[in-house]
N, C-alpha and C positions, 0 to 999 in steps of 0.2 A: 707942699703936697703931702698926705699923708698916705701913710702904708695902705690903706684898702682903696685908696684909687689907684698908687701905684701899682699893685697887685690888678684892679681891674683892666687898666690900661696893657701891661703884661699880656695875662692871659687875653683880652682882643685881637692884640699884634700876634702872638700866636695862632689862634684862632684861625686869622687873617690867611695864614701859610702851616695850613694844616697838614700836609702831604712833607713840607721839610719841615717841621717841629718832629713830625713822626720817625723822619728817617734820621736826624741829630739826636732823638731820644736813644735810636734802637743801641747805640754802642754800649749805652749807660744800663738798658735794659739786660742787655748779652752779659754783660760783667757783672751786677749783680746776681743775675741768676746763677751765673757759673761760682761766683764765692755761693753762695746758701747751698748750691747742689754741692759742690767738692766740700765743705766743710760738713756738711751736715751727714756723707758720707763719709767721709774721715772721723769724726765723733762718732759713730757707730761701731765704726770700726774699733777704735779705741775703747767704747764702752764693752766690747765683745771679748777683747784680749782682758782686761779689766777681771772680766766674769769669769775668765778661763783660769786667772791668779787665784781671784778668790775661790773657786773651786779645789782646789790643788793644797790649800789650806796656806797659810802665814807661816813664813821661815823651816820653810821645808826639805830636807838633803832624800837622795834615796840612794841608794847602794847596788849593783849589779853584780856578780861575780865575771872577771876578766880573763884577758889568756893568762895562757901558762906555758912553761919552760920547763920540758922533762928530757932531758938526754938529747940537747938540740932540737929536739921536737915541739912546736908550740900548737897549741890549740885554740880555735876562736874564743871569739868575747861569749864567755858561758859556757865553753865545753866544757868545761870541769865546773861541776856547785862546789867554790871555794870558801860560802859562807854558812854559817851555821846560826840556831837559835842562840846559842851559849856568846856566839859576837854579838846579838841587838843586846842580849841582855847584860853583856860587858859594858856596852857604849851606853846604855841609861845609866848602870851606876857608878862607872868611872869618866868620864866625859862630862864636866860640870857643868855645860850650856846646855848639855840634853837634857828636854822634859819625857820624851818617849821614843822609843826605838821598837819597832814593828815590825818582825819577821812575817816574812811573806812566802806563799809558794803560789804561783799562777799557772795553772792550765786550765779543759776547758772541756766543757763534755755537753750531752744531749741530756737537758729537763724536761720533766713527763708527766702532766697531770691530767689523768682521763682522759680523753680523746686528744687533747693537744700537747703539744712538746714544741720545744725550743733547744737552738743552737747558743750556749754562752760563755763568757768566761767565767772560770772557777777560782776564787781568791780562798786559803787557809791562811786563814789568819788569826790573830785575838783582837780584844775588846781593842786595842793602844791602836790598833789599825784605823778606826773610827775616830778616835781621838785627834790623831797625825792629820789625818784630811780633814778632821771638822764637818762631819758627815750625820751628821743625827738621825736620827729613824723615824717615821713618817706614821710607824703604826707597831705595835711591839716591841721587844725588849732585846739585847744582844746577849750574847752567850755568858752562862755561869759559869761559877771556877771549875765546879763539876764536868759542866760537858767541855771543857775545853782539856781534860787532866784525864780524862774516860772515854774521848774519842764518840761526844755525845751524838747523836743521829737528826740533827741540827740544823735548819738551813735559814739566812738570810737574803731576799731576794731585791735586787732592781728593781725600779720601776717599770721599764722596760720590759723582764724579765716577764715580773708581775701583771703586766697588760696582757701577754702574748698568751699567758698561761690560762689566766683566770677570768681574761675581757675588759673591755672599756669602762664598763659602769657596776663592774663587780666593788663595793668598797675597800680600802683595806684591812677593817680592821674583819672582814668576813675571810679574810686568807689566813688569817691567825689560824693555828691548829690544824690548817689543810696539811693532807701528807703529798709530797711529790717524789720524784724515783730521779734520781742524778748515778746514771751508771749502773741501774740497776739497784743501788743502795735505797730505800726509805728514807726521807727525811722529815722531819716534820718541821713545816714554815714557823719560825718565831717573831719575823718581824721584814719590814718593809723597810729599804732606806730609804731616803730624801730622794728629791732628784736632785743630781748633779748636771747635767745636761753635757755638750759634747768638751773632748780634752785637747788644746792646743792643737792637735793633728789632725782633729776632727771626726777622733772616735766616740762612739756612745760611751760616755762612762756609768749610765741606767745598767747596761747592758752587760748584766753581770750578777752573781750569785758568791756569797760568802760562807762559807761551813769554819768552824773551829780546825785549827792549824792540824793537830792531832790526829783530824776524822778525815781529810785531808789526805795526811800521810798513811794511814793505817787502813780505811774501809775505802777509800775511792780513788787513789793512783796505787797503790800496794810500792809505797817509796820504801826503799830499804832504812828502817831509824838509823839503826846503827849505834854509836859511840858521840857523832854530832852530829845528828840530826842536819843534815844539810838542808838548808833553804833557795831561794833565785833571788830574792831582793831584801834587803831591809828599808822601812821606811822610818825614815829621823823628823821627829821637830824640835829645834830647836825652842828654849824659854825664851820671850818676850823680851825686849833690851841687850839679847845676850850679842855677841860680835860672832855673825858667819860665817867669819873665816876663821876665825880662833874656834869654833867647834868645828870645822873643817879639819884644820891642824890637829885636832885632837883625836879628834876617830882614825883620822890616815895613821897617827902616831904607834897607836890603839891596836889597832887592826895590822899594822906591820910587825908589830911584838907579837901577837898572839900567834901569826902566819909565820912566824920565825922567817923573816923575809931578811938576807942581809943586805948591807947598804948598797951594792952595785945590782940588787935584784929588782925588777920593775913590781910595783904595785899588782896583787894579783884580784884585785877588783878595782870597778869604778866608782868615784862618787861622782854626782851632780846634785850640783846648789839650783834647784827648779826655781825659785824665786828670785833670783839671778837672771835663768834665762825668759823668764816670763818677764821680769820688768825692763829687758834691753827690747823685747818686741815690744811691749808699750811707749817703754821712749823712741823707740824707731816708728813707730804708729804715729806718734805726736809730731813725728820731721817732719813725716810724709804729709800729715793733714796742713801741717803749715807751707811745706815747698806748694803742694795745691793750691791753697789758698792766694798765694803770692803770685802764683802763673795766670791765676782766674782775673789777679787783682789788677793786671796787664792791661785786660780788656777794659776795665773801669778807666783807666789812662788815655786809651786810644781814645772811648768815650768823650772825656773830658774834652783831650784833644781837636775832638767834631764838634764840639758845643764853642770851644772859640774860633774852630774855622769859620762856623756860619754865624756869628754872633758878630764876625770881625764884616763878613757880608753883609747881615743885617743893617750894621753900621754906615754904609757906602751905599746902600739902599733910601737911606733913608734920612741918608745927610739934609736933606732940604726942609725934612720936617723935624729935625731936631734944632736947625735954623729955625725953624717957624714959631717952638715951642719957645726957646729961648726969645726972639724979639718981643714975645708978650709977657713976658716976668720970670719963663723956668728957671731956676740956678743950674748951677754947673754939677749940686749936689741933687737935684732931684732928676738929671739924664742919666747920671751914675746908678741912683738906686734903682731906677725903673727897669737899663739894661740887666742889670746885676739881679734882678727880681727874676725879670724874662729867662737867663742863664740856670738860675736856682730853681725856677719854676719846673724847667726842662727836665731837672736832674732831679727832681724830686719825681715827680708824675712816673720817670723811667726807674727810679727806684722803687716806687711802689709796683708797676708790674714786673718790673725782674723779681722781685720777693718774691711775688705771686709764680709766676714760672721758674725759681728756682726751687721753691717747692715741691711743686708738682714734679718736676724733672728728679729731683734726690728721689721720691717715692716710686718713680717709674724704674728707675736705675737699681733701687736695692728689691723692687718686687721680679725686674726682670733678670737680676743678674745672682739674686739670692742672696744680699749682702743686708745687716742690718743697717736702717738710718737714722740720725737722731737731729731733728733740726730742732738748732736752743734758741730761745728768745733774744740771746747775747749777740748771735752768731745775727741775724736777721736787723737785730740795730745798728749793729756797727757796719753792714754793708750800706745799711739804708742812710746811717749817717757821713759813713765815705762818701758815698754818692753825691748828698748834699755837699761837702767840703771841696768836691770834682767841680762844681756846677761854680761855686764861690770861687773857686782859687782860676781856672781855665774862664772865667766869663767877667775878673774884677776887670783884664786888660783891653777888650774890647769897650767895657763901659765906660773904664778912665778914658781912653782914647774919644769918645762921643761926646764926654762932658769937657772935654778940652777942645771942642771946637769951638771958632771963632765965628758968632749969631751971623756978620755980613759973611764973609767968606760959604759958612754951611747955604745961605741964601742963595746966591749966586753961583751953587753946585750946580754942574750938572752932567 
């Protein structure tokens, strides 16, 4: 007998018992759908945290100023600015893994262009700031040495920023040369960054406004300079191949000499290796979408499981006519492949609409819960191919079993 009668014989005897082929499919159906929906939720996820790394830029350290110990008295994490410009620009040139170090001051004020204004954060920074995050400009040019040394009257805007101020369908390069009021100060817009979209925590990082370090300190917080210039963070990127923790070691080393810290005194800032903490949430994103995947793959089990209970039924159904089949010539080898057909058939059919509702179900799930989702073509194979393998492996035993009856004995069932 060849495959397209066995295949038609199959689907008849199905056919036959339409109402339990359906309810023996549904297990294989529920467990494919449930792997495409938790993976293809889990892959979103992953590709989300992904975007958050690459946002943040490649081999990234940033610097915080910490407490401090004055006369048993300590102060929180940043009561005191224990860091200055004069430490990024130690750690670029003596810290050999560093390619740039990027003094920072952040606060945040009200932007004001004609009739609208905006609430933002304010970053002083220079050019190496843009550098460190890998952040290019969308529309304009970033600060010259000039206004960054003259406290120029300068400003770089968000995207964000840029929407709120100027409108949806204003272009960018029409914000070129606009002037805007940050504090009451004049600036004049020189450029647009990229977007970045939201940060680990799931704040806007659009949503923000850049002026030279200098202009910063001098025309829009009225920071005391002083002797060193005190800052709130530094931002570090390491060079390409360098080892992470050895420019770790080197800046804490750095930074303890300069702070005349002696050896029983705690570090009087923070580092954090961001590329660090962003790739242990990726790997832990990757457990999660597989521990999923594995719990979804349960159902596909129990499935299987129903496809040889009924298949073992089928069998005992039907003994008289697999007696019948055999006294007119079937082999032992064409009862096997017919059941074994019927089993595969079941779990294929069930696998084609679980794809189809695990589909739908991921897209329902990340539109109603806010979550992005990515279903891969890889992800949809290998469930629809488990499935098959479910059908083969839980439907060889009832078939062997039918091809090993004895033609008089199956006759005389009853």
């Amino acid at each position: 007998m060849d495959l397209l009668s066995t295949l038609r014989i199959a689907l008849r005897s199905l056919r036959t018992n339409t109402l339990r082929s359906a309810l023996t499919m549904l297990g294989i159906i529920i467990g494919v759908a449930a792997v495409i929906a938790m993976i293809g939720v889990g892959k979103g996820a992953q590709t989300r945290v992904e975007e958050q790394v690459r946002s943040l830029g490649a081999n990234v350290m940033v610097l915080w100023p910490s407490s401090t110990n004055t006369g048993g008295v300590r102060s929180g994490t940043g009561g005191v600015q224990t860091l200055t410009e004069d430490d990024a620009k130690a750690i670029a040139l003596e810290v050999p893994e560093v390619l740039f170090a990027a003094p920072t001051h952040r606060a945040s004020g009200q932007v004001v262009y004609a009739g609208q204004n905006w609430f933002a954060a304010v970053f002083g920074i220079n050019n190496d700031f843009f550098e460190v995050r890998e952040w290019p400009l969308a529309a304009g040019r970033t600060f010259e040495p000039g206004e960054i040394a003259s406290s120029g009257k300068v400003i770089i805007l968000g995207q964000t920023v840029a929407r709120q101020l100027f409108g949806e369908d204003t272009p960018f390069e029409d914000m070129i040369d606009r002037t805007v009021r940050l504090r009451k100060v004049p600036l004049t817009v020189i450029g647009i960054a990229e977007r970045k979209g939201q940060s680990a925590v799931g704040q806007d990082q659009d949503d923000a406004v850049f002026v030279p370090l200098s202009t910063a300190r001098t025309r829009l917080f009225g920071i005391v300079q002083g002797k060193l210039r005190r800052i709130n963070s530094i931002w570090v990127k390491v060079q390409p191949g360098q080892d992470m923790k050895s420019a770790e070691d080197g800046i804490r080393t750095l930074l303890r000499q300069r702070h005349k810290l002696s050896a029983g005194q705690e570090d009087d800032f923070t580092l954090r290796n961001l590329t660090e903490i962003m790739q242990a949430q990726e790997a832990a994103s990757k457990a999660m979408t597989a521990l999923l995947a594995a719990i979804a793959s349960v159902s596909l089990l129990v499935g299987g499981i129903g496809i040889m209970n009924i298949m073992l039924v089928s069998v005992t159904e039907r003994t008289r006519e697999i007696g019948l089949r055999m006294a007119v010539g079937a082999r032992g080898g064409d009862i096997l492949s017919q059941f074994l057909v019927e089993a595969v058939t079941l779990s294929c059919i069930g696998g084609v609409i679980g794809v189809a509702l695990g589909v739908v179900a991921a897209r329902l799930v990340g539109s109603s819960a806010g979550w992005q989702v990515q279903i891969e073509p890889t992800a949809v194979a290998l469930a629809f191919g488990f499935a098959a393998l479910i059908g083969i492996f839980f439907g060889y035993y009832p078939a062997r079993k039918a091809s090993r009856l004895e033609p008089i004995d199956a006759l005389r069932y009853e």
